[in-house]
C-alpha positions as CSV (number, residue, x, y, z in Angstrom):
1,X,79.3,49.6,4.8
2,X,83.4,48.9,5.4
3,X,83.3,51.4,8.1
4,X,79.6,50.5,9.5
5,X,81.1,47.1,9.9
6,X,84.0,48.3,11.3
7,X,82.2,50.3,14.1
8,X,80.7,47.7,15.1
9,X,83.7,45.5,15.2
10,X,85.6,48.1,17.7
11,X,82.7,48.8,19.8
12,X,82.5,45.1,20.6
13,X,87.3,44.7,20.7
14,X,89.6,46.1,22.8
15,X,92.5,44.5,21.0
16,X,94.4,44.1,17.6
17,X,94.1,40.2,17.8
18,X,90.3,40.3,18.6
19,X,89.2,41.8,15.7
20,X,91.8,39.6,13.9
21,X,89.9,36.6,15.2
22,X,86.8,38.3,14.6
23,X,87.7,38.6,10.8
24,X,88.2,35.4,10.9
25,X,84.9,33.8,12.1
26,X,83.6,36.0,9.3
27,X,85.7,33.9,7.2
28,X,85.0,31.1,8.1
29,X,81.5,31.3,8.2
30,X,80.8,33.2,4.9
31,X,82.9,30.2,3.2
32,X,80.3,27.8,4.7
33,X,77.9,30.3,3.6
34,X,78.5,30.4,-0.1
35,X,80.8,27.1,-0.3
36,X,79.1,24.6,1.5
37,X,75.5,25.8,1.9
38,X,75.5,27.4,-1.6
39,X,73.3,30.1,-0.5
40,X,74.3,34.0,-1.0
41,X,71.5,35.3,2.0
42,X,72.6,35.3,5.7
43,X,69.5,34.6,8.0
44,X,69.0,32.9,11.1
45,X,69.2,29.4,9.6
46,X,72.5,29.8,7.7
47,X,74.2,30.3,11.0
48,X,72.6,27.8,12.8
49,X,73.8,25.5,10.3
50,X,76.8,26.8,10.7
51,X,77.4,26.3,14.2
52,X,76.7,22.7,14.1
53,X,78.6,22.0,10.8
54,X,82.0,23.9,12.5
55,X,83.9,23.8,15.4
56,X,83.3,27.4,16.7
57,X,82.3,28.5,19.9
58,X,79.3,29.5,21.4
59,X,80.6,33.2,21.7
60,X,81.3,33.5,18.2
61,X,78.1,32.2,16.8
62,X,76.6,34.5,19.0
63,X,78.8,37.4,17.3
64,X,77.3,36.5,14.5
65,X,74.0,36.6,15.8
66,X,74.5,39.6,16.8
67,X,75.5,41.3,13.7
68,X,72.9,43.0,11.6
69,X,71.9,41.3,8.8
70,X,72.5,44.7,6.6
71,X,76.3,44.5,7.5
72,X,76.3,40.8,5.5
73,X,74.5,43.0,2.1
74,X,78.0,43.7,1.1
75,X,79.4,40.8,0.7
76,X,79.3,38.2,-2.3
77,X,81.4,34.9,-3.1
78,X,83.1,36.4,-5.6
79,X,84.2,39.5,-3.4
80,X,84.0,38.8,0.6
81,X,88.4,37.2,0.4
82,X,89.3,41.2,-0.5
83,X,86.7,42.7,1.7
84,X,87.8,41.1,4.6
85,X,91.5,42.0,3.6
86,X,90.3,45.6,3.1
87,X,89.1,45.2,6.8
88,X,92.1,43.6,8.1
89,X,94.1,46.5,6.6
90,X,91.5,49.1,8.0
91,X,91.9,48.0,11.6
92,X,95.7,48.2,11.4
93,X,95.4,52.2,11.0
94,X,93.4,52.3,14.2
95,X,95.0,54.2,16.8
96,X,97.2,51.7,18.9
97,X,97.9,51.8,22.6
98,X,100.8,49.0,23.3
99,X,101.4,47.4,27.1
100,X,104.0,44.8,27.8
101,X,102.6,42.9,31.1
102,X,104.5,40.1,32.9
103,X,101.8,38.3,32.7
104,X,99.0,37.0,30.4
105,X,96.1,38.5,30.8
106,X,92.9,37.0,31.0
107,X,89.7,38.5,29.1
108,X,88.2,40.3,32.1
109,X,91.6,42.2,32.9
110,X,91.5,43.2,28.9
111,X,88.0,44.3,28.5
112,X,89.0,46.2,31.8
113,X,91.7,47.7,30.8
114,X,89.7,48.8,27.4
115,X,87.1,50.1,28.9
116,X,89.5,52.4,30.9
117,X,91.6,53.8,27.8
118,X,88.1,53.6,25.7
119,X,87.1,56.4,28.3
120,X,90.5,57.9,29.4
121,X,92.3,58.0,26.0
122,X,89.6,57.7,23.2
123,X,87.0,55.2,21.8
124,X,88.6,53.8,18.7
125,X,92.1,52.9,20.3
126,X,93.1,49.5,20.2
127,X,95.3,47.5,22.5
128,X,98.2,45.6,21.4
129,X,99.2,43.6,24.7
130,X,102.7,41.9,24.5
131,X,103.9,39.4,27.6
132,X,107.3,39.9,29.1
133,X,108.5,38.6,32.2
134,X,111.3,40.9,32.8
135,X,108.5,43.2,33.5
136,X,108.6,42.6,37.3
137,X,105.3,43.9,39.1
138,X,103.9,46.3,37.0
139,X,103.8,47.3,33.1
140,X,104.9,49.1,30.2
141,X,103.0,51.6,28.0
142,X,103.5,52.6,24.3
143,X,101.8,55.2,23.4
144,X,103.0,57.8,20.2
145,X,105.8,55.9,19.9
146,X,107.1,57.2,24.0
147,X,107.8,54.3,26.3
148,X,105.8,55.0,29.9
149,X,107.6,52.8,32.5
150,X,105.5,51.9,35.4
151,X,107.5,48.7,36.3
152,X,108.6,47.9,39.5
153,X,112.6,47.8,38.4
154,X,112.1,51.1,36.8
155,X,110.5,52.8,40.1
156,X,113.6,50.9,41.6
157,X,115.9,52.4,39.5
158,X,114.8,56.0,39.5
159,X,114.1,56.0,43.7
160,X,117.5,54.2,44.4
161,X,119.0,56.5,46.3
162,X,116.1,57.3,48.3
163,X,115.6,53.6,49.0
164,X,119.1,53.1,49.9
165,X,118.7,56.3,52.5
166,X,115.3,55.1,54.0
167,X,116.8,51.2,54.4
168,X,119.7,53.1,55.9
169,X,117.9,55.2,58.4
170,X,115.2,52.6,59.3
171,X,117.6,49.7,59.4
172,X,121.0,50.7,60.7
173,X,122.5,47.7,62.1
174,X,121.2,45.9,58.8
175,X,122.6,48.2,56.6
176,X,126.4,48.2,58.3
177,X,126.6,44.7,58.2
178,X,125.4,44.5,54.6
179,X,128.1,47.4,53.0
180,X,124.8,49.4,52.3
């Protein structure tokens, strides 16, 4: 049931953190569920009750909507804490595929992005997006541990030269006056 559950988690992530937050409106809701409702089913009126006893959003009841009821069979009061440590731990050994952006991205760009490597690279792999601002126009990727550079300062870098030449020969009285 772990990896049923899991399934669906990925199919409906592209990232590291959203199944994190996913876990946690699980949390959250099966300790209303057996702490504050005191009932051990999950139907249609526990999480309504739910969503207007907490403070989450409209998307993540409808997560939880949207999850079949057979997934919830599993857990119990007693057992759900480790469960959803089990499936915390799980997701961590899911293939990874890092990018560092200058940027934060917003949730179109990453479900873009993870449809792309869903279909280019395969359809369990996570992202784990990172924000640095020395990463001028462009990105980094991490994949199996080999940095891919596709930043504008590393195309700089490597082309230098060949920029220096083509500035030269396009811009000649520019260039002399400059020392380049």
């Amino acid at each position: 049931m772990m990896n049923e559950l899991m399934t669906v988690l990925v199919s409906r992530s592209y990232s590291h953190s959203e199944i994190s937050y996913k876990i946690g409106i699980l949390k959250d809701f099966f300790e209303y569920m057996f702490f504050v409702a005191h009932s051990t089913q999950v139907n249609a009126s526990i999480i309504k009750l739910f969503s207007q006893n907490s403070d989450r959003s409209e998307a993540d009841i409808n997560f939880l909507e949207a999850l079949p009821t057979s997934l919830f069979e599993t857990f119990t009061q007693e057992s759900f804490y480790e469960k959803l440590k089990e499936l915390s731990k799980e997701s961590k050994q899911l293939p990874t595929l890092s990018i560092v952006v200058p940027v934060i991205l917003d949730a179109k760009n990453v479900a873009l992005i993870g449809e792309w490597v869903r279909t280019e690279v395969g359809s369990n792999v996570l992202l784990n997006i990172d924000i640095d601002k020395e990463v001028s126009a462009g990105c980094q990727i991490i994949w199996h541990n080999t940095l891919h550079d596709f930043s504008l300062e590393h195309y700089i870098t490597i082309h230098r030269e060949n920029l220096e030449n083509t500035i030269r020969d396009k811009m000649p009285s520019f260039t002399e006056s400059n020392n380049i």
